[in-house]
PyMOL Python script that loads the backbone (N, CA, C, O; Angstrom):
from pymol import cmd

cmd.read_pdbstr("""\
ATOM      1  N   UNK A   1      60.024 150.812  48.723  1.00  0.00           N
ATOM      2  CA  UNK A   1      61.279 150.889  48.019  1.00  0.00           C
ATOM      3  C   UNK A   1      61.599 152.316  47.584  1.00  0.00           C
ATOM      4  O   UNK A   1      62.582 152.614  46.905  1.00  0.00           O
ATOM      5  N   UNK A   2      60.473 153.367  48.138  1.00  0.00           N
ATOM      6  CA  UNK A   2      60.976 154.686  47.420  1.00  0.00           C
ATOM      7  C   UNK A   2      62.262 154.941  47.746  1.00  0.00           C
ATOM      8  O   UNK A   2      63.137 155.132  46.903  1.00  0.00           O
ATOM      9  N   UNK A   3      62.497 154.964  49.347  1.00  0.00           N
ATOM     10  CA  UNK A   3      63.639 155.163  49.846  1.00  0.00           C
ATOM     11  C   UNK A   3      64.999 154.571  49.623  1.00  0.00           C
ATOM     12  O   UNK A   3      66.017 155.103  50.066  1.00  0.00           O
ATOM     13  N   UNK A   4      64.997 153.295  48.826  1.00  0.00           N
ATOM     14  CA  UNK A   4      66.502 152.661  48.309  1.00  0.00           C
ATOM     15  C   UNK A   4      66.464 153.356  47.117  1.00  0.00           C
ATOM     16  O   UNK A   4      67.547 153.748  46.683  1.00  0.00           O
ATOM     17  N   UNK A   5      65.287 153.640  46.381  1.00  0.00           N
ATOM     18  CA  UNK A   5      65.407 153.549  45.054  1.00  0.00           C
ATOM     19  C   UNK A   5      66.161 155.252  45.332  1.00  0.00           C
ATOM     20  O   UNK A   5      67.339 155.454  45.039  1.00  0.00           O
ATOM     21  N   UNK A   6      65.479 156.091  45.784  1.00  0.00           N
ATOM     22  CA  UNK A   6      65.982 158.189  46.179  1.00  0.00           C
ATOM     23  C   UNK A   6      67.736 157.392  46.496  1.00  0.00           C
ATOM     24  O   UNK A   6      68.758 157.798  45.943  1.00  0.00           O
ATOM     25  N   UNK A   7      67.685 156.295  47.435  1.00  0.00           N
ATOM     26  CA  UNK A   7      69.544 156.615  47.393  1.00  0.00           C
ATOM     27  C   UNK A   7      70.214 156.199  46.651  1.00  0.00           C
ATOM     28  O   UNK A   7      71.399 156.493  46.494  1.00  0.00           O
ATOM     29  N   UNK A   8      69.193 154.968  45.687  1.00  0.00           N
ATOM     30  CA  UNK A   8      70.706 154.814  44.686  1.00  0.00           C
ATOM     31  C   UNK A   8      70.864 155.659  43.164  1.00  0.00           C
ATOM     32  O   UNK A   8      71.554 155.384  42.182  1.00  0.00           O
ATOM     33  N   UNK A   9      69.721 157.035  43.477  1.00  0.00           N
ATOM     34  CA  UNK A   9      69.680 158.183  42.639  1.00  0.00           C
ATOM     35  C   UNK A   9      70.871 159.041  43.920  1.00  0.00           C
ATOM     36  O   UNK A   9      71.950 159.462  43.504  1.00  0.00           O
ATOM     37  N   UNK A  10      70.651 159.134  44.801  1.00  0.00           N
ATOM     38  CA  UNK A  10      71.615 159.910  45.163  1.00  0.00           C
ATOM     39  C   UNK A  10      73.312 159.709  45.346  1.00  0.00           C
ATOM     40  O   UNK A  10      74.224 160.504  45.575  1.00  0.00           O
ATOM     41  N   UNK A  11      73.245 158.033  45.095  1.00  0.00           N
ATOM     42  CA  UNK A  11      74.916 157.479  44.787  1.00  0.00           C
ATOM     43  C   UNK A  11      75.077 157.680  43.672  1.00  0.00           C
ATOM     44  O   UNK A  11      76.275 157.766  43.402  1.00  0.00           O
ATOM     45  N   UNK A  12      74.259 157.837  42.633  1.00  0.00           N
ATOM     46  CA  UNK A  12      74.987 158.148  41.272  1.00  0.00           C
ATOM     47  C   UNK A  12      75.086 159.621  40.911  1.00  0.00           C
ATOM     48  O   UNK A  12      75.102 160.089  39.773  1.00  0.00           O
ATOM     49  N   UNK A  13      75.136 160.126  41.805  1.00  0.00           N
ATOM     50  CA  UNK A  13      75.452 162.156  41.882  1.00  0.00           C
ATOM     51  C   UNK A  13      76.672 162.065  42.439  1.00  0.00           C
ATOM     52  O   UNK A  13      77.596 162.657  41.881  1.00  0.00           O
ATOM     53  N   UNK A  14      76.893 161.397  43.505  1.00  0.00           N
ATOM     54  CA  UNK A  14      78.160 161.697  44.081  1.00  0.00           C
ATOM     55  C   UNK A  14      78.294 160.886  45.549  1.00  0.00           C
ATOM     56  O   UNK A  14      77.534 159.982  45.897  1.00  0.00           O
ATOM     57  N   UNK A  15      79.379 161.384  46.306  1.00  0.00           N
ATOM     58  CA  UNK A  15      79.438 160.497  47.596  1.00  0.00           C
ATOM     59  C   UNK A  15      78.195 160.727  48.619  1.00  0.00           C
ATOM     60  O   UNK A  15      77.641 161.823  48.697  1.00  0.00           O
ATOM     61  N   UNK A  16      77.863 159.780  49.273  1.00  0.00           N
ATOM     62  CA  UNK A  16      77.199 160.004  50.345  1.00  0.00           C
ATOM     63  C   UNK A  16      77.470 160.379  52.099  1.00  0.00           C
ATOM     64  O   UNK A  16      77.998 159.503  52.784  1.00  0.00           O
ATOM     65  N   UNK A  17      77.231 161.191  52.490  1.00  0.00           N
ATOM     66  CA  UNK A  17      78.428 161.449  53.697  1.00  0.00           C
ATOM     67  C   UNK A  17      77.035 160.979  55.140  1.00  0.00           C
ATOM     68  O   UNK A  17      75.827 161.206  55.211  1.00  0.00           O
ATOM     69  N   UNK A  18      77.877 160.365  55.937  1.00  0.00           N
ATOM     70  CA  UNK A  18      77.221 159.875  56.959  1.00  0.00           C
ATOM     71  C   UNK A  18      77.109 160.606  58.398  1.00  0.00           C
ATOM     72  O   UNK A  18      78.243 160.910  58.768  1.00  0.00           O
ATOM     73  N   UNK A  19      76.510 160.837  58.963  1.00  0.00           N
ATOM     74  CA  UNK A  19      76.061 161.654  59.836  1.00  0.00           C
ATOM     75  C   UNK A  19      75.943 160.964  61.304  1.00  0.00           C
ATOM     76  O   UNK A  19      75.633 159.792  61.520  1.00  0.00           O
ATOM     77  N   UNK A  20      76.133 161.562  61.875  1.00  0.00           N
ATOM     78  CA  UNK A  20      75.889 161.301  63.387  1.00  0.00           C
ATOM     79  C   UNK A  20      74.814 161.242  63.842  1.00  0.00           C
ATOM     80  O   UNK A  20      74.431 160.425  64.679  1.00  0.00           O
ATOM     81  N   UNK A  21      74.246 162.033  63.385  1.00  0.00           N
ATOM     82  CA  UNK A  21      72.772 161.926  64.106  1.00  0.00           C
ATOM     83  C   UNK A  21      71.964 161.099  64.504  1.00  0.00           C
ATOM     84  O   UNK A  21      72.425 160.069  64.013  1.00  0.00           O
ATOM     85  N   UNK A  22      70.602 160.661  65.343  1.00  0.00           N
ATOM     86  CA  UNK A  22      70.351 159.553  65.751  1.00  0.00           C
ATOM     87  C   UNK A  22      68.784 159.739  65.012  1.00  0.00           C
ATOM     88  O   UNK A  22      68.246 160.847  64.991  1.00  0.00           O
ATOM     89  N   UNK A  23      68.191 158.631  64.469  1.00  0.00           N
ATOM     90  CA  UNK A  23      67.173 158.672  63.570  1.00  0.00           C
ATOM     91  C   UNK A  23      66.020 158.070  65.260  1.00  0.00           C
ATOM     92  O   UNK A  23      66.416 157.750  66.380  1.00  0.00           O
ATOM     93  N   UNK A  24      64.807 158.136  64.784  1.00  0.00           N
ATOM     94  CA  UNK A  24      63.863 157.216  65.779  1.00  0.00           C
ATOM     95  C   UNK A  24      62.908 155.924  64.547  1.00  0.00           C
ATOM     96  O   UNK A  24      62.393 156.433  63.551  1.00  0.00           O
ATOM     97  N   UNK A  25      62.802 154.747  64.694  1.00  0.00           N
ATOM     98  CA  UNK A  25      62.583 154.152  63.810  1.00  0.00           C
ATOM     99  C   UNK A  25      61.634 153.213  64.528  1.00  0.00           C
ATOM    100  O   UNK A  25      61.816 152.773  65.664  1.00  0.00           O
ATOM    101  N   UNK A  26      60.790 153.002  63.883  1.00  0.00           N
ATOM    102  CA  UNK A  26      59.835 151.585  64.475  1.00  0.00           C
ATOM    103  C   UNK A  26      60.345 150.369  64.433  1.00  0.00           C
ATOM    104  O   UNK A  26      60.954 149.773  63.545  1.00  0.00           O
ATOM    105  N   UNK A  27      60.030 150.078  65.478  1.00  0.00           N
ATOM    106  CA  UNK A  27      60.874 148.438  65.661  1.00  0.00           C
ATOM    107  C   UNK A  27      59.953 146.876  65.665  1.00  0.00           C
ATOM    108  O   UNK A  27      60.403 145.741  65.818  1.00  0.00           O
ATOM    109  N   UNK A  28      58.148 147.434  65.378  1.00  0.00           N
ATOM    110  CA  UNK A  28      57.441 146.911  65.566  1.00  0.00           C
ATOM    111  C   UNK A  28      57.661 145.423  64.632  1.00  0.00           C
ATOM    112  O   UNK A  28      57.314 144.342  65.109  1.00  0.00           O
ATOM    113  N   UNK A  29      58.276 145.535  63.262  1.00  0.00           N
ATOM    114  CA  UNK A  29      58.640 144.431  62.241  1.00  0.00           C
ATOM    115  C   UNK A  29      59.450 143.415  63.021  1.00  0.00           C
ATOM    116  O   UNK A  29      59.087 142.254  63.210  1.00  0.00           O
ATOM    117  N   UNK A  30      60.914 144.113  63.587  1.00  0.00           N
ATOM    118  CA  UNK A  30      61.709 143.218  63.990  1.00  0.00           C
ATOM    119  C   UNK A  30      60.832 142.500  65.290  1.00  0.00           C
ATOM    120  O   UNK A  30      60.803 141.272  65.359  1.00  0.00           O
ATOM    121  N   UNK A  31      60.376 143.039  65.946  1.00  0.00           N
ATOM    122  CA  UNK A  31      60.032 142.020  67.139  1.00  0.00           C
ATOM    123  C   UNK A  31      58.950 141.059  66.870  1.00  0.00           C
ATOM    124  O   UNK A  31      58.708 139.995  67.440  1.00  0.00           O
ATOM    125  N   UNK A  32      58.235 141.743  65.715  1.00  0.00           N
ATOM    126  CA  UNK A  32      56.828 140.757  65.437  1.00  0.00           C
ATOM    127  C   UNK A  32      57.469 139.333  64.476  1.00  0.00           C
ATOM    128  O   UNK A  32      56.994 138.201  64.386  1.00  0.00           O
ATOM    129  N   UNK A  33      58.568 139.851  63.914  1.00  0.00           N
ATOM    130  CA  UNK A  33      58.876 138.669  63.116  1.00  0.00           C
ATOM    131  C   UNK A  33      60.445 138.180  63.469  1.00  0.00           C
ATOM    132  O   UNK A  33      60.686 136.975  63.395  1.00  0.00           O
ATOM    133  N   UNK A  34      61.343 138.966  63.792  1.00  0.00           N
ATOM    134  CA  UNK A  34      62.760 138.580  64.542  1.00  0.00           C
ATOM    135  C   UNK A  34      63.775 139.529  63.702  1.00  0.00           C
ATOM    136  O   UNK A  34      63.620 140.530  63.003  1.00  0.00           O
ATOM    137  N   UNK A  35      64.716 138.865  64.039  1.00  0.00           N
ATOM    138  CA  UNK A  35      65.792 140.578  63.457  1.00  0.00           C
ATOM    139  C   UNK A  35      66.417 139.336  61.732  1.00  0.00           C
ATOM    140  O   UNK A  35      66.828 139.703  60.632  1.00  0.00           O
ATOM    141  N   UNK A  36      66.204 137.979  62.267  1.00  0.00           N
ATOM    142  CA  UNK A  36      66.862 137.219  60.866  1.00  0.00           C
ATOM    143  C   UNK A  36      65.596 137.482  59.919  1.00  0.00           C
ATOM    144  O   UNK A  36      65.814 138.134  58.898  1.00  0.00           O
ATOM    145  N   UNK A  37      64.512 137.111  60.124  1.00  0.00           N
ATOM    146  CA  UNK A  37      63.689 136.687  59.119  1.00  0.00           C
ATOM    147  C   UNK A  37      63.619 138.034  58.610  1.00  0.00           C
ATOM    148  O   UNK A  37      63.666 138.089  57.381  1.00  0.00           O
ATOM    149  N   UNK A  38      63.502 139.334  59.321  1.00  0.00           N
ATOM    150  CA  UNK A  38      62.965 140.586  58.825  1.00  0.00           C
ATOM    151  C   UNK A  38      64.387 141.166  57.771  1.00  0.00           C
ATOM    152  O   UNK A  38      64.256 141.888  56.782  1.00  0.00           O
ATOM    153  N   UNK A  39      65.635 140.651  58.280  1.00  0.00           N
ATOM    154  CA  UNK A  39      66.495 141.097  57.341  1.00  0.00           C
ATOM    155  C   UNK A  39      66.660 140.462  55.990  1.00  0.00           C
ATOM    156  O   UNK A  39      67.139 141.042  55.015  1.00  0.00           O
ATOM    157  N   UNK A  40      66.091 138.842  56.016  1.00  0.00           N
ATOM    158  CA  UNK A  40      65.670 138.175  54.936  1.00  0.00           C
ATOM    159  C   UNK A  40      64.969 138.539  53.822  1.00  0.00           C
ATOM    160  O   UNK A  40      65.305 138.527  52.638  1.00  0.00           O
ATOM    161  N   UNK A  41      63.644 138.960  54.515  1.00  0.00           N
ATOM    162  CA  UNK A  41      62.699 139.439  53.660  1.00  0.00           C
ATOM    163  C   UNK A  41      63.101 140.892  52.493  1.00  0.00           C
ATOM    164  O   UNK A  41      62.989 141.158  51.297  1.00  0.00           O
ATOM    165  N   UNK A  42      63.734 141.680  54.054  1.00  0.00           N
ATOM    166  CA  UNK A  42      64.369 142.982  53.056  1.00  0.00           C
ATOM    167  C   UNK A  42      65.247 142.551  52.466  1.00  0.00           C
ATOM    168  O   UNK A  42      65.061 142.817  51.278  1.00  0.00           O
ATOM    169  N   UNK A  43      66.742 141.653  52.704  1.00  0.00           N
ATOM    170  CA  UNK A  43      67.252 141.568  50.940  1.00  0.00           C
ATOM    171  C   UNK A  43      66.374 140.340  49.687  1.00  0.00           C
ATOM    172  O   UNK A  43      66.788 140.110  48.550  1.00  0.00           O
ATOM    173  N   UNK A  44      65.587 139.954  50.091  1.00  0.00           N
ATOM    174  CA  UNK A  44      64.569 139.244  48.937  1.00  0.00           C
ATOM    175  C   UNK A  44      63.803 140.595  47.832  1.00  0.00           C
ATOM    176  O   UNK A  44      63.765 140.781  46.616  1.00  0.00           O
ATOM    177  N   UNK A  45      63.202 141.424  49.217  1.00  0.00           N
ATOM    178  CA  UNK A  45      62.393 142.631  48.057  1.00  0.00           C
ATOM    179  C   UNK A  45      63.391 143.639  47.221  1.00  0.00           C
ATOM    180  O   UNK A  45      63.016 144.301  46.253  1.00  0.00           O
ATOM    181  N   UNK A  46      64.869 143.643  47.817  1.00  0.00           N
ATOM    182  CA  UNK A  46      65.943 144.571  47.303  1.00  0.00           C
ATOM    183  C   UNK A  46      66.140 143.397  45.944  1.00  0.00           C
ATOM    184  O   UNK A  46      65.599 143.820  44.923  1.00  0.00           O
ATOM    185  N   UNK A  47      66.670 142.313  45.812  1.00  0.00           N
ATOM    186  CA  UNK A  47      66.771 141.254  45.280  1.00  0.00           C
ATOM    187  C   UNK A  47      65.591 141.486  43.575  1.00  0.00           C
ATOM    188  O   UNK A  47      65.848 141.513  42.372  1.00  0.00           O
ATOM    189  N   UNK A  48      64.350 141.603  44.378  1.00  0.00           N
ATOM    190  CA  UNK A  48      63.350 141.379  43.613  1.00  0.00           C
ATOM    191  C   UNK A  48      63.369 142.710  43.028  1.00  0.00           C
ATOM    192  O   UNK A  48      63.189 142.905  41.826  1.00  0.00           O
ATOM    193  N   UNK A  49      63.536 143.408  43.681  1.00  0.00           N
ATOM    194  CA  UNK A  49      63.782 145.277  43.065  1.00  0.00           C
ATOM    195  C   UNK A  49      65.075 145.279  41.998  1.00  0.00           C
ATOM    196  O   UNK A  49      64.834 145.982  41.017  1.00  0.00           O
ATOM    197  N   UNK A  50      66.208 144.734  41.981  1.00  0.00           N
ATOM    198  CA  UNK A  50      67.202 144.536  41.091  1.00  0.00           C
ATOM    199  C   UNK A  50      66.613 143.481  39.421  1.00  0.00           C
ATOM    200  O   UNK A  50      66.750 143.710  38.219  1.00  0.00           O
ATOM    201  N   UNK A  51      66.039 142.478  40.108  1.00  0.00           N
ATOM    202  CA  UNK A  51      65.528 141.696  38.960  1.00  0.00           C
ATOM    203  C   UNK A  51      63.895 141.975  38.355  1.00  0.00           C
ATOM    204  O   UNK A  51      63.023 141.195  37.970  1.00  0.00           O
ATOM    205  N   UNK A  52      63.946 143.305  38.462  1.00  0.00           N
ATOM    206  CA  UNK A  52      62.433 143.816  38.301  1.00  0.00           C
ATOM    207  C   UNK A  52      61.237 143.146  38.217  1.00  0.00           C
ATOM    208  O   UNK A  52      60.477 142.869  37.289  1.00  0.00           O
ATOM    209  N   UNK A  53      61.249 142.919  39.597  1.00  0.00           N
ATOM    210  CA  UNK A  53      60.179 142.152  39.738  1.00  0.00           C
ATOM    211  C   UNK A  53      58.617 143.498  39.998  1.00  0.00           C
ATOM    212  O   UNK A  53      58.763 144.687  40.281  1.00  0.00           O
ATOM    213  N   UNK A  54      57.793 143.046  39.865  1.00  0.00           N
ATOM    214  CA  UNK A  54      56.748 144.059  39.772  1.00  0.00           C
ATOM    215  C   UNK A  54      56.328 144.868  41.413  1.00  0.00           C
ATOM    216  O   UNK A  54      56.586 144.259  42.451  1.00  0.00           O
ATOM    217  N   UNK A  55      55.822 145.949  41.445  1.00  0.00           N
ATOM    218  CA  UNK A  55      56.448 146.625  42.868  1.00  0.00           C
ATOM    219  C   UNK A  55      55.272 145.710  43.355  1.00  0.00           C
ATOM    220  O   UNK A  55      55.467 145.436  44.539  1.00  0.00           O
ATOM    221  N   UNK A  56      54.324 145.236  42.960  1.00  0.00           N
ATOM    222  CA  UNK A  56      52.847 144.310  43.197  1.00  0.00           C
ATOM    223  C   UNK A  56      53.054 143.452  44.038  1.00  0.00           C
ATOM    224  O   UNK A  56      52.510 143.414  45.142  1.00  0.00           O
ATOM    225  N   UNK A  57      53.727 142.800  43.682  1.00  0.00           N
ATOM    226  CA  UNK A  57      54.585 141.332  44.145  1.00  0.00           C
ATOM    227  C   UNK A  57      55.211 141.303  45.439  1.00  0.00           C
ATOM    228  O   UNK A  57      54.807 140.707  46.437  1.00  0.00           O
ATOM    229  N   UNK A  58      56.569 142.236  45.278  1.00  0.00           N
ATOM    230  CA  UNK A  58      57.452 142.793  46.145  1.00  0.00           C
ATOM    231  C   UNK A  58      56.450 143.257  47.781  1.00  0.00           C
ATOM    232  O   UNK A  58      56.663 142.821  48.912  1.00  0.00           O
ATOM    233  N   UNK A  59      55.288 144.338  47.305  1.00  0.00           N
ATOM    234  CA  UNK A  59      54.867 144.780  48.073  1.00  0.00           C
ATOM    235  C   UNK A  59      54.382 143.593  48.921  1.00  0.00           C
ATOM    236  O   UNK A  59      54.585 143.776  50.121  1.00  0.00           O
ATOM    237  N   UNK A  60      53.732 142.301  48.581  1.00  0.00           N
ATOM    238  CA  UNK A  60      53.176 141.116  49.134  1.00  0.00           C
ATOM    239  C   UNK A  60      54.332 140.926  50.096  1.00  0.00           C
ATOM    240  O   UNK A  60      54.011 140.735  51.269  1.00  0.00           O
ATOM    241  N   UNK A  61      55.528 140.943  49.819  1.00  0.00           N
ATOM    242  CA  UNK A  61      56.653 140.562  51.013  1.00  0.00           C
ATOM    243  C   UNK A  61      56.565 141.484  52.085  1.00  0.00           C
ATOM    244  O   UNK A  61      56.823 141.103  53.227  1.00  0.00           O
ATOM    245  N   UNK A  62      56.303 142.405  51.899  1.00  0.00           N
ATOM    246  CA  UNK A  62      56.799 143.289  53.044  1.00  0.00           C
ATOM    247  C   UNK A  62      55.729 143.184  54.027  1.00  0.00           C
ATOM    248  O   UNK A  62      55.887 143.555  55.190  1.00  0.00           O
ATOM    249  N   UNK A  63      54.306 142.532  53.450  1.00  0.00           N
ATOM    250  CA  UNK A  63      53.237 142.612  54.752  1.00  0.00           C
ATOM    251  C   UNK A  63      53.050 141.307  55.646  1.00  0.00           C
ATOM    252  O   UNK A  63      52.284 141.142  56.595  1.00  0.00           O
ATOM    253  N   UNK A  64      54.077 140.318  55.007  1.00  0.00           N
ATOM    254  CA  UNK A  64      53.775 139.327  55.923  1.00  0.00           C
ATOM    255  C   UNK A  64      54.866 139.448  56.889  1.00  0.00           C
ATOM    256  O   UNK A  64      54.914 138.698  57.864  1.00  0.00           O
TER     257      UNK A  64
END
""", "prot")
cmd.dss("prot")
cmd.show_as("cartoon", "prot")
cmd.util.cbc("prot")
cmd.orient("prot")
């Protein structure tokens, strides 16, 4: 969650401007688990990150 948590410090500075550029990203999650369940899981731990849930917990989602 470092990375949601750095952008929603960087939405409260100001706009965010979007870029063209092309990132390279591992895709190993989506294929091991599918593109629904894996997008599930990430808004459950965003979910659980809003209702402060402990990063302990949260972290348990992301490894299954």
């Amino acid at each position: 969650m470092e990375d949601f948590d750095f952008i929603q410090g960087v939405k409260a500075k100001g706009k965010i401007a979007i870029v063209r550029d092309r990132v390279i990203t591992s895709s190993r999650r989506r294929q091991k688990l599918g593109v629904v369940k894996t997008t599930l899981i990430n808004q459950l731990i965003i979910l659980g990150y809003y209702l402060k849930v402990p990063p302990e917990k949260l972290a348990r989602f992301s490894k299954k």
